[in-house]
C-alpha positions in Angstrom: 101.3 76.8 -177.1 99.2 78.7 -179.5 95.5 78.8 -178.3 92.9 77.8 -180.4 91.2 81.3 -180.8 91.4 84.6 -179.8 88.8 87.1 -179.1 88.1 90.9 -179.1 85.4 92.4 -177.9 83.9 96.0 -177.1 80.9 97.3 -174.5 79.4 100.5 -176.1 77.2 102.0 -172.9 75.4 104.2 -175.6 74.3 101.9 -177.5 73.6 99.0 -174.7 75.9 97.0 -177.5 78.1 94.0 -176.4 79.8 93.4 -179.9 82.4 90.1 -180.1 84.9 89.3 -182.9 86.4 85.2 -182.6 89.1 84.1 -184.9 90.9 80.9 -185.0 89.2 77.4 -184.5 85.9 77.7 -182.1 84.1 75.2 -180.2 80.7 75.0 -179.1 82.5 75.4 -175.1 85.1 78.0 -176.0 82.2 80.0 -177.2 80.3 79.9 -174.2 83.2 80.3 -171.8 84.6 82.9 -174.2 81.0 84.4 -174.0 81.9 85.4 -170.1 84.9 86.8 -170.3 83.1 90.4 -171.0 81.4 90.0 -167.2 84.7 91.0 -166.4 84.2 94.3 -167.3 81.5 97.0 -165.1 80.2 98.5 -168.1 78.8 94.8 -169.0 75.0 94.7 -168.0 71.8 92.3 -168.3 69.6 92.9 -171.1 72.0 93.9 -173.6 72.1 93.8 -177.7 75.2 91.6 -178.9 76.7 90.8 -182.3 79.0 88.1 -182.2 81.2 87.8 -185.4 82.3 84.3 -186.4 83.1 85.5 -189.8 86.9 85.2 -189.3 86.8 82.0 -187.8 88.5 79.6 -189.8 86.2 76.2 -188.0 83.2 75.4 -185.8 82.6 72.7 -184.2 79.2 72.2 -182.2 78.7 68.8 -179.9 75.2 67.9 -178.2 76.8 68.8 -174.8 77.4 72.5 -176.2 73.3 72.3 -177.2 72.6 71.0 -173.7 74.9 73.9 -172.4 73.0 76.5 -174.4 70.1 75.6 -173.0 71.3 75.8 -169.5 73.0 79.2 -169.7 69.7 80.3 -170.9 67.5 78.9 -168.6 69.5 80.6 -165.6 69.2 83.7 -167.3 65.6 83.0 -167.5 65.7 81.8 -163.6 67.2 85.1 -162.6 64.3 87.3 -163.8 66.5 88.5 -167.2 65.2 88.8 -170.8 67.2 86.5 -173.3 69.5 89.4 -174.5 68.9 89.4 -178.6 72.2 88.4 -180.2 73.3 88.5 -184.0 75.4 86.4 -185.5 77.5 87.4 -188.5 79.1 84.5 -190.4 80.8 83.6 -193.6 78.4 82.1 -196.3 75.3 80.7 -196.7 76.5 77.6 -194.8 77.2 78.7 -192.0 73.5 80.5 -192.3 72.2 76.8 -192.5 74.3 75.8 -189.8 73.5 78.9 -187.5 70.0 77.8 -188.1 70.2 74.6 -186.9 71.4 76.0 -183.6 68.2 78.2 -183.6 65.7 75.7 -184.5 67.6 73.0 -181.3 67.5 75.2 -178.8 64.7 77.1 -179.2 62.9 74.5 -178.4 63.9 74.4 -175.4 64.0 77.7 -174.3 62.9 81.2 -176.2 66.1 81.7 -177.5 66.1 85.5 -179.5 69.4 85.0 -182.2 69.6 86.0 -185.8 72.5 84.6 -188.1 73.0 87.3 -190.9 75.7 87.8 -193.8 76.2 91.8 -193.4 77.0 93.9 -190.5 73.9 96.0 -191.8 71.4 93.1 -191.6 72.3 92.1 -188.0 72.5 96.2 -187.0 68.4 96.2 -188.3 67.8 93.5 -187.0 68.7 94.6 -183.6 67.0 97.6 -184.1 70.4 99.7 -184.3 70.0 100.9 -187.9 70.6 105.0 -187.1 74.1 104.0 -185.4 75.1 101.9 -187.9 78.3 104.4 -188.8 79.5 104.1 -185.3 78.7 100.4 -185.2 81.1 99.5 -188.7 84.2 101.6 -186.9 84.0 99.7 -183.6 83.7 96.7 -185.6 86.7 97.0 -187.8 88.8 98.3 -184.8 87.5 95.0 -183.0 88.8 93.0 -186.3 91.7 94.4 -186.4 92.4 93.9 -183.0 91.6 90.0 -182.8 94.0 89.3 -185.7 96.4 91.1 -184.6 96.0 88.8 -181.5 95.7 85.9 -183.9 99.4 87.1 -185.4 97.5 87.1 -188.6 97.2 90.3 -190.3 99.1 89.5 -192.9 97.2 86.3 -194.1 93.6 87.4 -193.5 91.5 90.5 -194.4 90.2 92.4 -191.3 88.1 94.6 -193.5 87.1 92.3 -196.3 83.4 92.9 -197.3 80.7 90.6 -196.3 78.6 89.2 -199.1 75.1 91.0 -200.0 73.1 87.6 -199.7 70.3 88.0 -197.1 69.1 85.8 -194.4 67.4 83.1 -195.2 66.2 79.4 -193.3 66.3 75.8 -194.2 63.4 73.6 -193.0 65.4 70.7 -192.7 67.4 69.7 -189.5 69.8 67.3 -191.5 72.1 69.1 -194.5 74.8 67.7 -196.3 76.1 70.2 -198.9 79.8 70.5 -200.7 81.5 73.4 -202.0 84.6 73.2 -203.9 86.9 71.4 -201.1 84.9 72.4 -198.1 82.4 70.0 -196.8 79.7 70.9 -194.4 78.2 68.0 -192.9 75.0 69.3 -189.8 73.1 66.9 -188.5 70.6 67.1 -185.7 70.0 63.6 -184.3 73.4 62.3 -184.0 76.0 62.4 -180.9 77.7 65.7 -182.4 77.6 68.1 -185.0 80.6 69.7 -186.9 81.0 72.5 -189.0 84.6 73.1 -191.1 85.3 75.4 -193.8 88.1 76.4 -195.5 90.6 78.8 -194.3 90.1 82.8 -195.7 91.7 83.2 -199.0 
């Protein structure tokens, strides 16, 4: 059986730089589980920067219990004497931005949550005050791309080095969006039992 998504990742010491590439279909728990697997390794330690890269992935879907989960892992963290570790997100379009946001605005109200949800490599790099390594950030990141779809068997169908758009970060101060774009749908909203994200697959 084919799993739902695959995952690369890569622990540069240097740099105190967790840095995660998902393909596939993601859910709200096979990102956090997912989120573990790098524990696994010694050079994994508390405090670290991390940039988690959603762009290849093809669908999200994000359920109240994955909020409440969020919240939880946090709060441990928190518990255990640990700064929130910052964490940049790098996803498709401006969707997802809205989306991403969401997430922020949920469970950051629960607990002081430190994520940024950026179109560019380069914009989540500043933001997590990396800028100067920039270079060696972009190689380990398109080895880490390359790597996840080769895992994915999908090389030949998706782009591993296909630029991110220029548009910058931006916010939306609503908590319920409904927006369509050509035959994707993206349907967010914050008081209901669940919330689900789909686009359409990479062209």
């Amino acid at each position: 059986m084919i799993p739902r998504f695959d995952m690369a990742f890569a622990i540069e010491p240097s740099l105190s730089l967790l840095d995660i590439v998902f393909v596939g279909e993601l859910g709200g728990f096979d990102l956090f589980e997912a989120e573990q697997r790098p524990w696994e390794d010694p050079r994994r330690r508390p405090g670290m920067k991390i940039i988690v890269d959603t762009s290849l992935v093809s669908s999200i879907n994000f359920e109240v219990a994955d909020f409440q989960r969020m919240i939880e892992l946090n709060q441990r963290v928190l518990a255990q004497g640990n700064e929130l570790e910052p964490t940049a997100i790098i996803v498709r379009d401006e969707y997802d931005i809205t989306f991403g946001n969401i997430v922020d605005a949920i469970a950051g109200a629960a607990v002081p949550i430190r994520m940024g949800v950026f179109l560019t490599l380069s914009d989540a790099v500043a933001w997590l005050g990396l800028s100067a390594h920039l270079a060696q950030i972009t190689e380990i990141q398109r080895n880490l791309r390359l790597e996840a779809l080769a895992l994915r068997g999908a090389l030949g169908t998706l782009h591993a080095d296909r630029p991110h758009c220029t548009t910058k970060r931006w916010r939306n101060s609503h908590l319920t969006t409904t927006s369509t774009r050509n035959d994707t749908t993206t349907r967010m909203k914050a008081n209901v039992t669940a919330i689900s994200k789909s686009r359409s697959k990479p062209r």
